[in-house]
C-alpha positions in Angstrom: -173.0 -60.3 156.2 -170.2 -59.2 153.8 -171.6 -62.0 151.4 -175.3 -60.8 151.8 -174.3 -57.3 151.0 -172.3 -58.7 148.1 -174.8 -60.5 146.8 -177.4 -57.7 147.2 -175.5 -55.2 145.2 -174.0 -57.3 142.4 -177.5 -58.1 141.6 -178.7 -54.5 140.7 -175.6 -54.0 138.7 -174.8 -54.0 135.2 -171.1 -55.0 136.2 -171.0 -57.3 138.8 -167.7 -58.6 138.8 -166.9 -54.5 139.4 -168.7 -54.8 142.8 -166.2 -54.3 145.8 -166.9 -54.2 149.3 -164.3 -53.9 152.2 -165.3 -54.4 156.0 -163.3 -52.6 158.4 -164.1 -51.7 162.5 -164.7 -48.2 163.6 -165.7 -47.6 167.3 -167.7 -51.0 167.8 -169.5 -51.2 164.6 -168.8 -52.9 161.3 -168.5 -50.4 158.1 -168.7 -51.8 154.6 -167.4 -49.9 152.3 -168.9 -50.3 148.7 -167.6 -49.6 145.3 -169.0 -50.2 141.8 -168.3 -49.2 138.7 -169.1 -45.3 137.4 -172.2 -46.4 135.3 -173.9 -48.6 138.2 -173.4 -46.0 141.2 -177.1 -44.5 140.1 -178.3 -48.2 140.6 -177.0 -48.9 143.6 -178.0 -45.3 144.7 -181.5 -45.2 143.4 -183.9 -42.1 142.9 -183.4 -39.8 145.7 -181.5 -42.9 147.7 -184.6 -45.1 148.0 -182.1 -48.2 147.3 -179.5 -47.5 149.2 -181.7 -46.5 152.3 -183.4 -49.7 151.8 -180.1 -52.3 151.7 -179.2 -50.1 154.9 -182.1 -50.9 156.5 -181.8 -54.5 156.1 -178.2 -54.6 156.9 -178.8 -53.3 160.3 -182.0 -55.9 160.7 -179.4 -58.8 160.3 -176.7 -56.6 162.3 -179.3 -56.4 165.1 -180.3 -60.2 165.4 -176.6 -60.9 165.7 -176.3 -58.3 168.2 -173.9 -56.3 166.3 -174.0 -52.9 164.9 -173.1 -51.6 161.2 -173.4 -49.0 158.7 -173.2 -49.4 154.3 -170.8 -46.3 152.4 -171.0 -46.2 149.1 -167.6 -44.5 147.3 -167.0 -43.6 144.3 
């Protein structure tokens, strides 16, 4: 899933090699952290957080058919 996510981000970025993400447990669910360069957080983010709600919501769709649960931060 850490790959997916990866993968998802580095592709709406201008500097993918900037992309960072960091998966650590917190009460029986997976958190990935995200970071990205300063210029690409409004990508990532999108217009009143359309894109981030959206790679959230598939993260937990491929969370759930593993049977797992998890959550997407983005940091600055």
């Amino acid at each position: 899933m850490k790959d997916l996510l990866t993968y998802i981000v580095q592709s709406l970025v201008d500097n993918p090699d900037k992309v960072s993400v960091t998966e650590r447990a917190s009460g029986g669910e997976t958190v990935f952290e995200v970071r990205v360069a300063d210029g690409d957080m409004g990508k990532v983010i999108g217009r009143q957080g359309r894109i981030v709600k959206q790679i959230r919501i598939l993260m937990k769709a491929v969370a759930a058919r593993k049977g797992k649960k998890v959550s997407v931060e983005i940091l600055d």
